[in-house]
N, C-alpha and C positions, 0 to 999 in steps of 0.2 A: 504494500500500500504506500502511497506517496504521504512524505514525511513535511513539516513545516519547514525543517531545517533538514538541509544533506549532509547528512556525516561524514568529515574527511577521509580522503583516498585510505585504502588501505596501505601502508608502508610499502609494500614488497609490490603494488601492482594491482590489477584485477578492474572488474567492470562496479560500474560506480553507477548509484541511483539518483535519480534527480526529485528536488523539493517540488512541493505546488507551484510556488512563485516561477523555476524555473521553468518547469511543461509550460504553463502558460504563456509567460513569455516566447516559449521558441517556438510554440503553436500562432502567437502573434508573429513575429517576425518571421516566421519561413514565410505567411500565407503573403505578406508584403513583397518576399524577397526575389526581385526578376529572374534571380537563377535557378529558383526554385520551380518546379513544373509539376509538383505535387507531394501530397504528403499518404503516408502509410503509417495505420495504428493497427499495432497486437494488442489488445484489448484484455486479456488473462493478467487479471490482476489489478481490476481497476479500484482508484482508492474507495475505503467502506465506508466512511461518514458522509452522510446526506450531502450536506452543506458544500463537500471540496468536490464529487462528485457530479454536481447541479454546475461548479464551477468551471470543470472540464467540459460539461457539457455545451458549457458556454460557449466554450473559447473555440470549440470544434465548431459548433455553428457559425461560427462570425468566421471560423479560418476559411471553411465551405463557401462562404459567400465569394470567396477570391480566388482558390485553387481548390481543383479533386481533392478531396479526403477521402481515402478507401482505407474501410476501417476493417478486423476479421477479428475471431476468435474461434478455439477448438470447441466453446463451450461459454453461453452465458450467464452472468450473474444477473441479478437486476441492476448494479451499478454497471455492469460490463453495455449491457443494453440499453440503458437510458444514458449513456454517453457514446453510445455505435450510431443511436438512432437521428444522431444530428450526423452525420457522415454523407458524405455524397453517393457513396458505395458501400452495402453493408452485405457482409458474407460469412458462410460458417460454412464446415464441410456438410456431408451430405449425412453421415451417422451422428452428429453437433447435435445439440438441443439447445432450448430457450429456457431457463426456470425462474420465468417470471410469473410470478404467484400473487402476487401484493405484498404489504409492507403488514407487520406484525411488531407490538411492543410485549414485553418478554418483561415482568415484575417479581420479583422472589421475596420471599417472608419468612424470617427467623422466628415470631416470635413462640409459635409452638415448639421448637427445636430447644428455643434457651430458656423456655419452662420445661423442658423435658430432664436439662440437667442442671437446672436452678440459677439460674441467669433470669434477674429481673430488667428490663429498660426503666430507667425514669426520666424521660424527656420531656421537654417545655420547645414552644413553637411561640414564635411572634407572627401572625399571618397566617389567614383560612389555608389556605394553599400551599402551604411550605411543608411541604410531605416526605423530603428526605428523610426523616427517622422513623415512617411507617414499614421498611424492609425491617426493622426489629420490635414496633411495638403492633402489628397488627396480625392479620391471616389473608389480608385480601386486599383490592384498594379503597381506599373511604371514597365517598361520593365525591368528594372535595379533586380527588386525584383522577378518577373518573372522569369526571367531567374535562381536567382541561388536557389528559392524554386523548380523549376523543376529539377532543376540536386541535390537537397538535395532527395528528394522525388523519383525521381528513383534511388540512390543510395539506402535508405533505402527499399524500395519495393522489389529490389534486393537480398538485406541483407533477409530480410523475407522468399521471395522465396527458395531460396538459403538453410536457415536454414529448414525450411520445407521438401523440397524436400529429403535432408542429413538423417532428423531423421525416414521421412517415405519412404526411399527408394522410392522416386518418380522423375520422373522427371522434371529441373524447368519448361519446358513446360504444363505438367499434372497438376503441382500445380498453374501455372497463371490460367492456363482453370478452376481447382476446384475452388478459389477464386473468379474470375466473374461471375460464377453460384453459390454463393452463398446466402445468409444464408442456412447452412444443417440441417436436421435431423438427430439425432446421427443414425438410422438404416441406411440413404444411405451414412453414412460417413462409417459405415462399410463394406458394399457393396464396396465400390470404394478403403479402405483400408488407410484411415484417421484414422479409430479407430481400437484398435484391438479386440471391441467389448460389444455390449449395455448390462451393468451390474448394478445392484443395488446396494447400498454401503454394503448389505450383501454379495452380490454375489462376492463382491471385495474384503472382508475380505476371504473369500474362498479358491479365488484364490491366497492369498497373503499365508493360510496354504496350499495349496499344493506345494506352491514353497518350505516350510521351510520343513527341514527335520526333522524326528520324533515328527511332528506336525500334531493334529488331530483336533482341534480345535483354535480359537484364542483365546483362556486362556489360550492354551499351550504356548504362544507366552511371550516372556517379552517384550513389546511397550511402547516407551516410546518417548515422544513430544520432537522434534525440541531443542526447549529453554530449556527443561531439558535435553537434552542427550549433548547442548553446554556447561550448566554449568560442566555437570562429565568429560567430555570428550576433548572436544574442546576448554577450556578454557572458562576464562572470560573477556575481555581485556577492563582495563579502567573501572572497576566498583567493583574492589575489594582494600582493600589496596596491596602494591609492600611488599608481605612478603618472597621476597628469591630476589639472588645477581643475578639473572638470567640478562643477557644482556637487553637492552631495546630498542626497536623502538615505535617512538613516532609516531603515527596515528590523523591526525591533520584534520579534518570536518570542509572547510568552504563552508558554504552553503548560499545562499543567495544572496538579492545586498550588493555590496559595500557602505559604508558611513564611513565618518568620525567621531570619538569618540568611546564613550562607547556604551556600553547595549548589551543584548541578543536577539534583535533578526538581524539578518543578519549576515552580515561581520563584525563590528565594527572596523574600524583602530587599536584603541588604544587598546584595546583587543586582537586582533589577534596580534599585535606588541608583547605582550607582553609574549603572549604565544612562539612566536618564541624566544624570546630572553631566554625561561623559558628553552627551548629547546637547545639552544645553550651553556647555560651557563652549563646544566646537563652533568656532564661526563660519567655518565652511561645510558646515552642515545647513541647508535649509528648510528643512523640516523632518517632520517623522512621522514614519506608519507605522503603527503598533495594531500588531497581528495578535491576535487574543483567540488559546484555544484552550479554556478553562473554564470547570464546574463551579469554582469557587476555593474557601478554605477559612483561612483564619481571618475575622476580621478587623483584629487592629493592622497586621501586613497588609491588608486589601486600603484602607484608610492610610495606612503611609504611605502608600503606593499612588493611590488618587492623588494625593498632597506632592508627590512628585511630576508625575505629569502635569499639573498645572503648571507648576512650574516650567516645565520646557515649552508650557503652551502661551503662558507669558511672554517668553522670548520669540517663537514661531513656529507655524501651524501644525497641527497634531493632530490625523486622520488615522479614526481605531478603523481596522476591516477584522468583522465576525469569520473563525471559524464553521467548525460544528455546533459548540459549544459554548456559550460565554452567558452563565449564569451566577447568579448570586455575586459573588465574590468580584468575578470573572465581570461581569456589568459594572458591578460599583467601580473596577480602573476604568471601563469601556467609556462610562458617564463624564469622564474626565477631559476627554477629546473634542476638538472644536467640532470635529464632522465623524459622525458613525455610519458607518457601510456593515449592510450584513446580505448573507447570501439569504435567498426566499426559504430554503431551508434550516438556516440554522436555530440552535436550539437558545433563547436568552430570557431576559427575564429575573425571576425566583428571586425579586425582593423580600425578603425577608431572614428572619433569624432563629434558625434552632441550633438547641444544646441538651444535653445532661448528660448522664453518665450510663455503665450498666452496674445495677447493685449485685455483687458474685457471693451474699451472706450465705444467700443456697448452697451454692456449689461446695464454698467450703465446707460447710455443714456434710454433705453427702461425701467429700472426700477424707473428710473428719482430720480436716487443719483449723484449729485454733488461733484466733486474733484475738489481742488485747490494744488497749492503746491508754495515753496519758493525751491530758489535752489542755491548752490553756489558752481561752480566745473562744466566743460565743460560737464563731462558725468554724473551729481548725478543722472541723471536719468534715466541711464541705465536700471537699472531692475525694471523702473516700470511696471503695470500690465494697465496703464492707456492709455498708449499708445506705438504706435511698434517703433523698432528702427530708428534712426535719419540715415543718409547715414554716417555721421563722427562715428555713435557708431559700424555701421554695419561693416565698416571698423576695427574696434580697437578689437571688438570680434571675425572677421573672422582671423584676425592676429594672436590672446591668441587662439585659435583654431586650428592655422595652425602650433603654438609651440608646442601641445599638443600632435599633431600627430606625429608630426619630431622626440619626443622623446619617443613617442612608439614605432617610430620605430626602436630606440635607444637601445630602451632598449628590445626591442626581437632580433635583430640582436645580443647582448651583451648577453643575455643569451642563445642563441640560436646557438651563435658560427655561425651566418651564415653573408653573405657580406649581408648590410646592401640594395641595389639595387635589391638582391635576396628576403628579406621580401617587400621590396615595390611592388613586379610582384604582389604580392598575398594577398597585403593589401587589400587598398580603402574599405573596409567596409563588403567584401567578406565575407559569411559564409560558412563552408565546415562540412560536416561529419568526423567523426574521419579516414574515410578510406582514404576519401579524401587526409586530413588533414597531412598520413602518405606522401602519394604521394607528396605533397609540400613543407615536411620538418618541418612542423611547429609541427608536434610529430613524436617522435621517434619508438614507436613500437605502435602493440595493441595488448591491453591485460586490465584486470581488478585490483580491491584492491590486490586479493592474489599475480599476476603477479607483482603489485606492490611493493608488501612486499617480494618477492624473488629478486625484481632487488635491493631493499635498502638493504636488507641483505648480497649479494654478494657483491655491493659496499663498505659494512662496513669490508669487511674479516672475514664473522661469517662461522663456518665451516659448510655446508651441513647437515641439520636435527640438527645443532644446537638448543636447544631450546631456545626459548626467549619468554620473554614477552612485550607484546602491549599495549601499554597507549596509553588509547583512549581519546584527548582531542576535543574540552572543555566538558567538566562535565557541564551535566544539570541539574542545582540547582531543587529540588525537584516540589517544587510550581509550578517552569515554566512549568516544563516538562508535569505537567499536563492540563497544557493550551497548549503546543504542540508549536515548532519551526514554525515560517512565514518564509517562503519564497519569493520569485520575482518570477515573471512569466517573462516564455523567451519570450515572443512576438507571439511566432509562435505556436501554436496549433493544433499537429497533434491528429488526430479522428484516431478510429480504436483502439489504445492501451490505451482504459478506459474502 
């Protein structure tokens, strides 16, 4: 799956995979580029989250509008499919299927499991909606979760359709009927005009020289990969040294949960803090897109992090672009951006604030370990795990809980330029889709990374097709990179796009 950030070369050599920002990009500039006479996608393997997915699909449609795209797969996904289906040419062999089913959200529940060996939850919520600690205090989902995973889930299904129907000239009628009858065989996907026909990956190269001109063969052809035709063509941003005066926008990846301090893997406050400030302080930087692919996490890091971004947005312009993901935590940096871009798909929102703990009094009781303790201080023992809250502590944490949210909403009203009574209609814990999302004000347009990097550009006064280069932070330390960036999982687990 296509990563935010590409992990540097292996030491010794080897094939190397490319980030979002970069596919997009070199899908942009081949379909410009005169010496280009078409492009070719294997499609095995296309990225699983809605949102970057929707984005490819994007960029294929707009590349199609310039040069053939002839897209193929031995086999597809629903991502694989709803990013073929913008293709000029779409093919699979002839034994290939379609397994395109629809989109399914997938919810699990602990809490019969952690009454089964004495694990209580004692959790508090600020916000109808804020349902992340219903995987351990519930059996099912409350009406509350219900309700907005079904308007998430038909807005995206939409989105699908929708895209579908556009790139195969169908209608969204034809395409819900195709979908409930399936999984296909690529022959009746041609039959019905799904595909534009069952080929083998020779028979693809074929077709790919009859479209080129004065080409008899594909030796005639100069073919050359993705990641090689970014580095000649497309750039390289963020992985070479800055050896010309060229303007600079900074492209800033945070991915992950939020936590406070160092280290590489997530958000780290103090890292990211520092990054921004690196950013703000550089004059030949003029401006920043801060790429946000997070659930959320801690929130005084989420609040020093806001606090920093304004900051560089004080000095110049700051365009967030939505991943999959950018909730809770993830929104409160997002709200800090003079301009927010999210894909129609992605997933934001989830104003709101939960906490507590899990009380493990049972467990040890049933393992028959013994706890004592000494205490001095009305609440020392708040956060034990020995036992659940007292009614005076449930009280003093529902209050630090109830400032938490006051000031979220604070601080999106404050970046958001909106009456702060207008983020509260649309708070309480609410998730929305980016489409949603647009409709409630809480982002300003949709659109992806590129869209993002045209709106920081035009904010900066760089002249139309000026060139610039992209520093692409943070830089992943070699070692790491080979063990691969951890992520958070957003909670919610939509099937269908893996």
């Amino acid at each position: 799956p296509l990563a935010e950030l590409r992990p540097p070369a292996f030491p010794m050599g080897g094939l190397q995979s490319q980030s979002l920002l970069e596919l997009l990009s070199t899908l942009d500039v081949a379909s410009r580029d005169p010496d280009v006479t078409g492009i070719a996608l294997r499609l095995d393997g296309a990225p699983r989250g809605f949102a970057r997915a929707l984005a490819v699909q994007r960029a294929v449609a707009d590349a199609a509008t310039r040069k053939p795209v002839i897209a193929y797969a031995e086999s597809f996904g629903t991502a694989d499919y709803l990013i073929g289906s913008a293709a000029t040419a779409l093919y699979g062999p002839p034994a290939g299927s379609i397994g395109l089913v629809g989109l399914r959200v997938d919810s699990f529940f602990l809490h019969d499991l952690l009454e089964r060996v004495g694990v209580r939850p004692d959790v508090l919520r600020v916000g109808s909606h804020k349902t992340a600690a219903e995987t351990f205090t519930r059996t099912a989902m409350s009406p509350e979760q219900r309700e907005q995973v079904e308007a998430l889930l038909d807005d995206w299904y939409g989105l699908l359709v929708e895209a579908i129907a556009s790139g195969r000239d169908q209608t969204p009628d034809a395409v819900r009927d195709w979908i409930d009858r399936g999984p296909h065989r690529a022959g009746r996907a041609e039959e019905e005009g799904y595909l534009d026909g069952c080929r083998y990956p020779d028979e693809v190269q074929d077709e790919i020289v009859s479209r080129s001109e004065g080409a008899e063969k594909i030796e005639d052809l100069r073919v050359i990969d993705a990641a090689g035709y970014h580095a000649l063509r497309a750039g390289d941003p963020g992985w070479r040294p800055l050896l010309t005066d060229l303007p600079r926008i900074a492209y800033v990846v945070a991915s992950g949960g939020i936590r406070r301090g160092h280290g590489l893997r997530g958000v780290a406050s103090d890292v990211f803090r520092g990054l921004f400030e690196r950013v703000r302080r550089d004059e030949g930087i003029r401006g920043m897109v801060l790429r946000i692919e997070s659930p959320g996490g801690d929130a005084l890091a989420s609040d020093l992090l806001w606090r920093s971004i304004m900051l560089v947005r004080k000095d110049k312009p700051v365009v967030v672009s939505m991943g999959d993901t950018v909730a809770s935590g993830g929104y409160y940096m997002a709200a800090a951006g003079d301009a927010v871009l999210a894909e129609s798909g992605s997933l934001t929102g989830s104003i709101g604030v939960v906490g507590g703990k899990l009380d493990l009094s049972g467990l040890y009781e049933r393992l028959g370990i013994g706890r004592d303790a000494v205490e001095r201080g009305a609440r020392a023992g708040i956060h034990t795990e020995t036992r659940g809250f007292s009614p005076d502590e449930r009280g003093a944490l529902r209050e630090e809980m109830r400032s938490i949210y006051d000031l979220f909403l604070d601080r999106v009203a404050e970046g958001r330029a909106l009456e702060r009574d207008a983020v509260a209609r649309v708070a309480q814990g609410r998730v929305f889709s980016g489409r949603q999302a647009e409709r409630h004000g809480l982002v300003d347009a949709l659109g992806g990374p590129l869209e993002a990097i045209a709106e920081v550009r035009k904010r900066a006064g760089l002249v139309p097709g000026e060139r610039i280069r992209l520093e692409v932070l943070p830089r992943i330390p070699r070692l790491d990179g080979l063990r691969g960036l951890l992520g958070a999982a957003s909670g919610l687990r939509l099937r269908g796009l893996e």
